[in-house]
C-alpha positions in Angstrom: -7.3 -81.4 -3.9 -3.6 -82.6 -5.5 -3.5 -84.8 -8.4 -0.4 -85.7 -10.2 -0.7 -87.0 -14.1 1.7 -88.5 -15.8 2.5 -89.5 -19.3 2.7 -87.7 -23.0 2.0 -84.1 -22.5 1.4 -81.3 -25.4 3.4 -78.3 -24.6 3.3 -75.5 -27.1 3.6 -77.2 -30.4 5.5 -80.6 -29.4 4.4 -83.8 -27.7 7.1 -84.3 -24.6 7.2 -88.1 -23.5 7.0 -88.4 -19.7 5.7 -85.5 -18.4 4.0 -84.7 -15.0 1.9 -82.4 -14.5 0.9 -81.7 -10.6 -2.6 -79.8 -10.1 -3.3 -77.8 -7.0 -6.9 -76.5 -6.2 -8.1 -74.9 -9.5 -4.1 -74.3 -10.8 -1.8 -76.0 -12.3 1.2 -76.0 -9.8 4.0 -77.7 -11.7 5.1 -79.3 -15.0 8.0 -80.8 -15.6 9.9 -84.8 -16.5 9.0 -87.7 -14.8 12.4 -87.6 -13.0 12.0 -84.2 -11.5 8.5 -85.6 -9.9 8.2 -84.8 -6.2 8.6 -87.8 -3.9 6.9 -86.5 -1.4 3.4 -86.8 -2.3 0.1 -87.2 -1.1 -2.0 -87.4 -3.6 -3.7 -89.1 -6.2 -1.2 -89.9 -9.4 -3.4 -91.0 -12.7 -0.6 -92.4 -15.1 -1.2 -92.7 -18.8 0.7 -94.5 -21.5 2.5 -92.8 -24.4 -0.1 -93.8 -26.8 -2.3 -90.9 -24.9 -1.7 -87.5 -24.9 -2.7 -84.9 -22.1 -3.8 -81.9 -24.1 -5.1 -78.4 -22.2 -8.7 -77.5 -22.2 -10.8 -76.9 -25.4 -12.0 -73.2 -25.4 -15.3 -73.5 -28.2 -16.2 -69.6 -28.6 -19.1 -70.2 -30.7 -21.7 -72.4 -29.5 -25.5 -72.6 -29.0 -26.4 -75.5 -27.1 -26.2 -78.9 -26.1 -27.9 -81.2 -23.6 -31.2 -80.4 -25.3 -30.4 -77.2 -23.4 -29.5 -73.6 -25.4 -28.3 -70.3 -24.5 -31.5 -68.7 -25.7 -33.4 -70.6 -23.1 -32.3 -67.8 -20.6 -32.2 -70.4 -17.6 -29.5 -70.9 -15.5 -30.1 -74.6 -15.9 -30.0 -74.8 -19.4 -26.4 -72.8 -19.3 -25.5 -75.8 -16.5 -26.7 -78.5 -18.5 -24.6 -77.1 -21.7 -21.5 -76.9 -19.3 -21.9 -80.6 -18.1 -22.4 -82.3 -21.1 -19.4 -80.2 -23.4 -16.6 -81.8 -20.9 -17.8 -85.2 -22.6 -15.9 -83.4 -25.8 -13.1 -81.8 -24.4 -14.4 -78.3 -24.0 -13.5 -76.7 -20.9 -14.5 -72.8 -21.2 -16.7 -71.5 -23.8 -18.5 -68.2 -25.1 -22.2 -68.7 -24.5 -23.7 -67.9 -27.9 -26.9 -66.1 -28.7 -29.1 -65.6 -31.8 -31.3 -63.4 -34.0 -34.8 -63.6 -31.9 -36.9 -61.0 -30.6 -35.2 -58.1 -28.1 -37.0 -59.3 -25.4 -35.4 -63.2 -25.9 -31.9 -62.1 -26.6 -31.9 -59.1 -23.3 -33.1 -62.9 -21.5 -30.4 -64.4 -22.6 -27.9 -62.1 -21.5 -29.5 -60.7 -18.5 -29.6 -65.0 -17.6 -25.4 -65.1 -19.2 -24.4 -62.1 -17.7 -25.8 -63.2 -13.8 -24.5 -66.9 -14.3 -21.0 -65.9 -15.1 -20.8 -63.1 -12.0 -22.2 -65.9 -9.6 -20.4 -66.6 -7.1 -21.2 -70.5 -6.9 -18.8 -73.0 -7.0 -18.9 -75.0 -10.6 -15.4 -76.2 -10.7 -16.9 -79.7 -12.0 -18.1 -78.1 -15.5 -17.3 -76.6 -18.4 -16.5 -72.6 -17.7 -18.5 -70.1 -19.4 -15.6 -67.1 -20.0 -18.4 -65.2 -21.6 -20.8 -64.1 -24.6 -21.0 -64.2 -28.5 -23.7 -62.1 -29.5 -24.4 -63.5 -33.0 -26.9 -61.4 -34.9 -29.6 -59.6 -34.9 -27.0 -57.0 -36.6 -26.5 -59.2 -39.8 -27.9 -59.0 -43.6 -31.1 -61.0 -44.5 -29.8 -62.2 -47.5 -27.3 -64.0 -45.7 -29.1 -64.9 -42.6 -28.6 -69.0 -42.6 -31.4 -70.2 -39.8 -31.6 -66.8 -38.1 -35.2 -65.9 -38.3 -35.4 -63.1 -41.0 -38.3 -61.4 -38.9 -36.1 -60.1 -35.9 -32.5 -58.5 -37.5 -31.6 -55.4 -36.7 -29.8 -52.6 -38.3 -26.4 -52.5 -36.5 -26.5 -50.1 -33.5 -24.0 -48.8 -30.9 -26.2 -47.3 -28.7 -28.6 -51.3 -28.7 -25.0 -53.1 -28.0 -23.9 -50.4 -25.4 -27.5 -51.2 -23.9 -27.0 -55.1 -24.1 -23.2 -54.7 -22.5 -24.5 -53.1 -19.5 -27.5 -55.8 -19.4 -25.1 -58.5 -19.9 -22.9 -57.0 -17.0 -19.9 -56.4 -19.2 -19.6 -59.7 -20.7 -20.2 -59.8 -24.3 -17.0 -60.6 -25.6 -17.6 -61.2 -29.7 -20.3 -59.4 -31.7 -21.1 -60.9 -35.2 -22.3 -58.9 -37.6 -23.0 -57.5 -41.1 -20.6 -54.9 -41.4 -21.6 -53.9 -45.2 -24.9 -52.9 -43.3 -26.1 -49.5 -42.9 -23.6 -48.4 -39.4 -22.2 -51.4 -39.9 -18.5 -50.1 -39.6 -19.7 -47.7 -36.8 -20.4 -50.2 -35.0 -17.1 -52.4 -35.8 -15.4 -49.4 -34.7 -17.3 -49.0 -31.0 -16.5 -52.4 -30.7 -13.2 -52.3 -30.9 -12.8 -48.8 -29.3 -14.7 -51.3 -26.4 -12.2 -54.5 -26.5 -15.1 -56.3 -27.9 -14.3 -58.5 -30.8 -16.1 -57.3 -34.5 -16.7 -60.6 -36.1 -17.7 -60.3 -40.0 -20.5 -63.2 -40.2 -24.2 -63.4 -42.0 -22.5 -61.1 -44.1 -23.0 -60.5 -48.2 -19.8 -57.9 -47.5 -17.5 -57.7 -50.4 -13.4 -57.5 -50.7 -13.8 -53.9 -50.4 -16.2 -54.0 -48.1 -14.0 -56.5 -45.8 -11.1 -54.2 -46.2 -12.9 -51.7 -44.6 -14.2 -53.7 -41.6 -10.1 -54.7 -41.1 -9.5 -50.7 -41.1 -12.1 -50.0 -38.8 -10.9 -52.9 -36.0 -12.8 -55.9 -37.3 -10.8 -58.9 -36.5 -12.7 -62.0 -36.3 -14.6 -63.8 -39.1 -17.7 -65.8 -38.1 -18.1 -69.2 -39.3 -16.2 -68.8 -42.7 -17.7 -69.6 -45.5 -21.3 -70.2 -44.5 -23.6 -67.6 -44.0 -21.5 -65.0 -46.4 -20.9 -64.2 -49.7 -18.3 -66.4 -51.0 -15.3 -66.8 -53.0 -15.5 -65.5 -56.7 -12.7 -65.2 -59.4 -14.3 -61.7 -60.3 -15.0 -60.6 -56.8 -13.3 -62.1 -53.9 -16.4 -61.7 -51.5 -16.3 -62.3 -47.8 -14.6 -64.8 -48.0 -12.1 -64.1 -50.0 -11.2 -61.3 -47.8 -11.5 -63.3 -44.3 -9.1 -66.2 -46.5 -6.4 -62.8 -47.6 -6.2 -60.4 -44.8 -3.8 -61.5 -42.2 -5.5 -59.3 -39.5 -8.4 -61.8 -39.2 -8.9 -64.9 -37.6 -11.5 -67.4 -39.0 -13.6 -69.5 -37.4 -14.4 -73.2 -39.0 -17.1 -75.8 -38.1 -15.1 -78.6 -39.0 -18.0 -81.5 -39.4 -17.2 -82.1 -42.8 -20.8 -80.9 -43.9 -20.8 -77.4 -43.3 -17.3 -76.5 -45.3 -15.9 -79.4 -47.6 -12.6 -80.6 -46.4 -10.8 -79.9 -49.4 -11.8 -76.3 -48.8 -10.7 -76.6 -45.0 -7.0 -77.8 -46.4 -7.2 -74.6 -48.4 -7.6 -72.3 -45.7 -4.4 -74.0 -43.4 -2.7 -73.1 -46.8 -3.7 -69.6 -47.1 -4.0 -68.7 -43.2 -1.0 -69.0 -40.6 -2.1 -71.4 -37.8 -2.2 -68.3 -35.5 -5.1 -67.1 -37.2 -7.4 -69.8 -37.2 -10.0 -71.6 -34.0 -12.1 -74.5 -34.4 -15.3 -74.0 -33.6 -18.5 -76.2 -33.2 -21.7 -74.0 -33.6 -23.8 -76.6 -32.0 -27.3 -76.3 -31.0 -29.4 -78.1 -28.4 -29.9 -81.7 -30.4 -26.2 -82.5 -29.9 -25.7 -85.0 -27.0 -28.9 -86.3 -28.0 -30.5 -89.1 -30.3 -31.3 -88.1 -34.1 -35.2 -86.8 -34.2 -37.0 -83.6 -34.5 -35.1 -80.2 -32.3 -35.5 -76.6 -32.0 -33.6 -73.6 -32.8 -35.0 -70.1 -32.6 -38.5 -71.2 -32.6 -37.8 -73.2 -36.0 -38.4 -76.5 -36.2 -35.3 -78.9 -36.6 -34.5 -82.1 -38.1 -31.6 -83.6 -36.9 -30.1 -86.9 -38.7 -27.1 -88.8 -39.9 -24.6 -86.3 -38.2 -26.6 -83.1 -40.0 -29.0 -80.7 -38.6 -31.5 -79.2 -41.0 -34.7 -76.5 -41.4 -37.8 -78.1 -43.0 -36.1 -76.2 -46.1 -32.9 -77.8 -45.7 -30.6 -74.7 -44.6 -28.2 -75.8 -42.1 -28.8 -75.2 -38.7 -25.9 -75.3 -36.7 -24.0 -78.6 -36.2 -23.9 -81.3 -33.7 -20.5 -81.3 -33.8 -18.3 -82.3 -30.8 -15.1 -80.4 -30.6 -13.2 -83.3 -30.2 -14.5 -84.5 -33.8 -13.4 -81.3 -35.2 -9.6 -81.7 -33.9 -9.7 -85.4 -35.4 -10.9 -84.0 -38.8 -8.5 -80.5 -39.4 -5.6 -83.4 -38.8 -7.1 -85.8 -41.6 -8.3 -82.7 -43.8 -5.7 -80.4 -43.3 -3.0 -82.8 -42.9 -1.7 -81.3 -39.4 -0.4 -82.7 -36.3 -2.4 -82.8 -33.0 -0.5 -79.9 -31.5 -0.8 -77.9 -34.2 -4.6 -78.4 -34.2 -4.7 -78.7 -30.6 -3.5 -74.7 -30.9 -6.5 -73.8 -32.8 -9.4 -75.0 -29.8 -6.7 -73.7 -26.9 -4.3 -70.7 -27.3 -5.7 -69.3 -30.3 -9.2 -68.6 -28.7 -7.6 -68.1 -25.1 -5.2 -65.1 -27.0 -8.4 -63.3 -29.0 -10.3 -63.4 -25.6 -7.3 -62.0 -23.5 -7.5 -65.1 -21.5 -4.1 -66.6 -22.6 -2.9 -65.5 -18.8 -4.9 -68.6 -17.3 -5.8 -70.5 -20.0 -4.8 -72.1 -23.5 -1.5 -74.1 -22.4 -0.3 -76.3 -20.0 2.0 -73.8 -17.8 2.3 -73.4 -13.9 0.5 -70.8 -12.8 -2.5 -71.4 -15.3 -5.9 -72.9 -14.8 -6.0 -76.7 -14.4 -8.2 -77.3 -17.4 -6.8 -80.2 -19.4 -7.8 -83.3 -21.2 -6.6 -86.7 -22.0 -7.2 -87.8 -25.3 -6.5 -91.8 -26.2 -5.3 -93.2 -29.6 -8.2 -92.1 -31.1 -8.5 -88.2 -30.2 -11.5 -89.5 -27.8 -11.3 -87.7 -24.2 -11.6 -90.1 -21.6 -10.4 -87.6 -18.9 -11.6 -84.1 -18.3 -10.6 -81.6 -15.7 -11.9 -78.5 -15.7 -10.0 -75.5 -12.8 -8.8 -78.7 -10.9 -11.7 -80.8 -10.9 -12.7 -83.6 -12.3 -15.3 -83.5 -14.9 -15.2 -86.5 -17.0 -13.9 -90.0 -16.7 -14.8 -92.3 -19.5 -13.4 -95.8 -20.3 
């Protein structure tokens, strides 16, 4: 299959004005001006006006669910039915997320993962699933958020080392509590492993950060929520996540889960190579407002926010799309410079910047046009298309 498009195309940080880009199979073949198009053909050329741009892929490495489908489901049609429905947003690859439950639901879950990603079958008309994010059970109860208290775990090299080899080698971020008992142990197996240490459900302090960073930590989950937070007296987790250059931070940029005055602060304390958009959604997005599910809790899902009977958060429905549109409003950024945080930033942490992330020859053909209004109304994920919308 050949398609050509044409139009406004985000390369690196700029916006170049007519661009084409010319798709082969599952790779992008060429990209170059308008003028320099070939004349010879076949295919099918999709043209769009400058008012669009054509952005690559969204990579979201921290998500649950969608669909009414979640990871934890340990089915491969839930992981399909997540796939198909994040191309509606943008999203092209992702890291299949997990969550604090009981041993025998999480080894599910990965056993379910680690199989799906291997497989051999043909799913070039979805969403790519690059790998996992274990999140919890290795994380503080006092900092838990809406992972059931019941089921964490003291962190454990040997009960990771176990999980890899269930999830067939593709675990690819690990949160966790590293102020734990072995929590730096196991930051540092991690990283001796090319696993990412990601500091989240954490009540770590500077100090305590500082010594994650030594040990090879260099990922912060979800900043700000689920972590001990930013003090004039004691800089807390997030003080250190916000201060030390080696980490990068994720965000879950809703507007309910950090405020967006605190989301400007970060772009003016972190370098825009140390940041990724993330969405943290669970199975309700996609789906009308109502009562959901997340680790066995019940959920209640309204107005944009979903909530525990308590009111803790519980995940987002976010769409990652929504997330670009609000860093650029919060933050005061350009699209490529937010683009950069949901493509090359997560496609360089995940070693993945060789195929994905940017819109080079050579690469994968995942890539997205956006219209006026940051809304994708084409998707394309390894050459095929995904998403058309009006």
């Amino acid at each position: 299959m050949q398609y050509i498009l044409t139009g406004t195309v985000c390369i690196g940080e700029e916006l170049r004005e007519d661009q084409y880009v010319l798709i082969e199979g599952e790779k992008i073949k060429e990209v170059g001006p308008v003028s320099n198009m070939p004349t010879s053909f076949s295919g099918e050329v999709l043209s769009y006006p400058k008012t669009m741009t054509i952005v690559p892929g969204f990579i979201d490495v921290h998500i649950h669910g969608a669909g009414g489908a979640d990871a934890m489901d340990a089915t491969p049609d839930a992981l399909n039915k997540i796939a198909q429905h994040l191309v509606k947003e943008g999203t092209t690859a992702f890291l299949a997320t997990t969550m604090t439950q009981s041993k025998q639901a999480i080894e599910a879950a990965l056993k379910n993962a680690g199989e799906f990603i291997h497989s051999t079958e043909n799913r070039t008309g979805q969403a790519e699933i690059i790998g996992i994010h274990l999140e919890g059970p290795f994380i503080h109860p006092k900092r838990k958020g809406a992972q059931p208290e019941e089921f964490i775990l003291l962190p454990s090299s040997s009960q990771f080392d176990e999980w890899q080899e269930l999830a067939q080698n593709t675990i690819r971020i690990v949160t966790l509590a590293p102020d734990q008992e072995n929590g730096i142990a196991l930051v540092k197996h991690l990283a001796e492993h090319g696993v990412i240490a990601s500091i989240g459900h954490s009540d770590a302090n500077f100090q305590d950060v500082v010594a994650a960073v030594e040990a090879g930590a260099s990922h912060v989950t979800h900043l700000f929520n689920g972590m001990r937070g930013l003090h004039h007296r004691e800089p807390g987790t997030a003080g250190g996540a916000l201060l030390l250059k080696e980490l990068t931070v994720e965000l879950i940029a809703d507007g309910i889960h950090v405020h967006p005055k605190m989301i400007d602060l970060v772009f003016r304390l972190k370098d825009l190579d140390h940041a990724v958009l993330i969405t943290d959604s669970m199975r309700a997005k996609w789906l009308p407002d109502g009562e959901s599910e997340l680790g066995g809790q019940k959920v209640f899902v309204s107005d944009g926010k979903a909530t525990l009977e308590d009111g803790t958060l519980a995940g987002s429905i976010l769409k990652l799309n929504q997330g670009v549109k609000h860093v650029m409003k919060f933050a005061n950024l350009t699209l490529p410079e937010v683009v950069k945080l949901v493509t090359m930033n997560p496609a360089k942490e995940l070693g993945l910047h060789h195929r994905k992330g940017s819109i080079e020859a050579g690469k994968d053909a995942d890539l997205v046009v956006l219209n006026e209004k940051y809304d994708p109304i084409l998707t394309i994920c390894r050459g095929g298309i995904a998403f058309k919308g009006e």
